[in-house]
Steps between C-alpha positions, in 0.01 A plus 500: 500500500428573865479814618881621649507652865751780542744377712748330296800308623850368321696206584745311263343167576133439621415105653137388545448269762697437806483066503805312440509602097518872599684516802808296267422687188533878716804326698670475104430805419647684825796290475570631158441825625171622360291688734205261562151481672229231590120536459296298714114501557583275832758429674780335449534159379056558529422168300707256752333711800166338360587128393383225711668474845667168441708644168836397463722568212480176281895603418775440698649816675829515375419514164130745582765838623451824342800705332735616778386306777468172653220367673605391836552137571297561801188464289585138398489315180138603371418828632136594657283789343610697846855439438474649191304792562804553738755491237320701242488789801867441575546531127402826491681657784827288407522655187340832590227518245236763453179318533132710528285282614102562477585661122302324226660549154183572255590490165844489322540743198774621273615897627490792313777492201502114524769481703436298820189434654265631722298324798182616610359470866229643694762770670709602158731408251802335460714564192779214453724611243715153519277237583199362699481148591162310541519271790150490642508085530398191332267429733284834527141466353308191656317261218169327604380304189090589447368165568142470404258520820803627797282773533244307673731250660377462898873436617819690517661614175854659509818581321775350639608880533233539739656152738681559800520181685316165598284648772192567364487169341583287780254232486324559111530388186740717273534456109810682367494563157820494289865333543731758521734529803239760678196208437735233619655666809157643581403044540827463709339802746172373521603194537686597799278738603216258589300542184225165472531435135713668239498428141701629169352596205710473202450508158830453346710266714823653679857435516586435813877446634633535866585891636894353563626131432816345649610812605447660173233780434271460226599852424824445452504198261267762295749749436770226415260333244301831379711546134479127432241328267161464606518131371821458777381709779142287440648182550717583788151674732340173391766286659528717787123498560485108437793469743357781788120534466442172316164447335176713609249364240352248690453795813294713199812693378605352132857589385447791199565413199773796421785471666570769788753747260267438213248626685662786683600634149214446257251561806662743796394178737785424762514224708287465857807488770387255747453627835289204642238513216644123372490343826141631589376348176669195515321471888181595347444808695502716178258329196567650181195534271375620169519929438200727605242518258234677629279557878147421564399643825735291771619252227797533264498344205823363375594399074527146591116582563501379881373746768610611808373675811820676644470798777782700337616561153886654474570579162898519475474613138738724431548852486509772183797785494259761511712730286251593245411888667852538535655434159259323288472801241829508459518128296737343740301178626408196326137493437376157610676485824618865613826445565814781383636399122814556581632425868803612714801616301308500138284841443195485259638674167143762566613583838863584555602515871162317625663197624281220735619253775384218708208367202640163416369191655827310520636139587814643641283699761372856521733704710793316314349599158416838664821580634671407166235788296601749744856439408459464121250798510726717657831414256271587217403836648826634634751261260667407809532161679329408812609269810455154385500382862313547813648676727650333833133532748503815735114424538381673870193328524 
């Protein structure tokens, strides 16, 4: 147990983290009238602030608001990491929440009595007799595999945490490692930032289906097919992605072997949402190869067991939740991956009033799923219901 400072402060509802997950989840629990405030380390909406400059949400707007408020139309279909940075600023003043930013929340522990909770930081303590909500991001801890020999590789090695844009690359040879939407939008912006050669390491081949089709967003058909059978929803991507993407084998990217819902449910793998990344392959300006194995001075060494000589390495391999020093004594997270045992609405029977938001990896899209915890959370909490729609956009920004 750590060591308690004296000043000690009460509020009926506590909210770590002030991205999208919070911001909703404190929103809820003003609107139900429980006195609420934020902890956050950074700033607000800190992890978009730092994502590449080119970030776009990969969900369409209308269906990507926040509880309470629209996002302006102004921002257009897919909106940029500025846009919203914007919105998650207006969020806060349009529904008047109590946010301290530069406040790092330490360690989460049960209070005196076992009633509540108490959270500590570096300037006190904050006793929560009602709840506290973990919100501190799925993205927040960046993972670089340990690849035998990186530490004596002779180019650049990065995170894709640590990419900003295409500039210092114009001209080399890039290898991006892993298929995710960061690895394959990362191609798209070297690509068209000037980069000489860019490849894609994979080592279990992608889905792939277009960001919107005839109109319709990807996202959208998600949430309309999401309670079906995997063996339905399967079949349907794989038409879809026949019909709209068409083969990639013969361009180095087999079709998996799972189908798209199989795999988003036995392995938390969603789809790649084409931004360009299909077109660049098919054109040959992105090569897809064989996964990282290991580095030998300048070389990389790849499973397939062919080398290659790139200038820059950006691993886009995921991040960790980080949540371990916060609650990880308190039995809460599921060993292997770290992730909250019980999610949103649905408290862990060992910690009563601990709820945690914004930790699923969804088809249906992250502020979507997001915005729905924050709502479910909250009736849980207070018993009482929460808007079901956004709010008609008063956005200033």
């Amino acid at each position: 147990m750590p060591a308690v400072p004296d000043a000690v402060e009460r509020h009926e509802a506590v909210v770590i983290g002030a991205g999208p997950g919070g911001l909703a989840a404190a929103a809820m629990l003003s609107e139900a009238a429980r006195e609420t405030v934020v902890l956050e380390r950074d700033q607000v909406g800190a992890s978009w602030r730092r994502h590449y400059h080119r970030l776009h949400l990969h969900t369409w707007r209308p269906l990507s608001c926040l509880p309470g408020l629209r996002i302006s139309s102004r921002r257009g279909p897919w909106v940029s990491r500025e846009g919203v940075v914007g919105y998650l600023e207006n969020y806060v003043r349009h529904h008047r929440l109590n946010v301290r930013v530069g406040t790092q929340a330490r360690r989460i522990d049960r209070a005196a009595g076992g009633r509540g909770w108490r959270v500590d930081t570096p300037v006190g303590v904050l006793e929560a007799p009602v709840v506290v909500v973990v919100a501190t991001g799925y993205n927040h801890t960046p993972v670089l595999p340990h690849w035998p020999g990186q530490e004596g590789f002779t180019g650049e090695l990065i995170h894709a945490s640590d990419y900003r844009d295409a500039e210092p690359y114009r001209g080399k040879d890039v290898l991006v490692a892993g298929t995710g939407n960061t690895g394959a939008e990362l191609c798209v912006d070297l690509a068209e930032g000037g980069a000489a050669r860019i490849r894609l390491a994979f080592r279990t081949p992608p889905h792939v289906t277009l960001r919107s089709a005839g109109g319709v967003p990807a996202q959208a058909t998600a949430i309309l097919l999401h309670r079906l059978p995997s063996a339905i929803t399967d079949r349907l991507f794989s038409v879809t992605r026949r019909l709209t993407v068409g083969d990639l084998s013969r361009f180095g990217l087999p079709t998996p072997q799972n189908g798209a819902f199989t795999d988003f449910r036995e392995r938390d793998s969603i789809p790649i949402l084409d931004v360009g990344l299909v077109r660049l392959v098919k054109d040959g300006r992105v090569e897809p190869v064989a996964a990282v194995e290991s580095f030998h001075g300048s070389r990389v060494r790849l499973v397939d067991g062919s080398e290659i000589e790139p200038d820059a390495v950006v691993a886009a391999t995921g991040y960790r939740r980080g949540l371990e020093p916060l609650v990880g004594h308190l039995g809460v997270l599921d060993e292997p991956s770290g992730r909250p045992l019980r999610m949103g609405g649905e408290e862990h029977p060992n910690a009563p009033g601990l709820h945690f938001v914004g930790y699923r990896n969804p088809m249906s899209g992250m502020f979507w799923e997001m915005s729905w915890e924050a709502r479910r959370m909250a009736r849980a909490v207070t018993g009482r219901a929460t808007p079901a729609e956004p709010a008609r956009s008063l956005e200033a920004v």
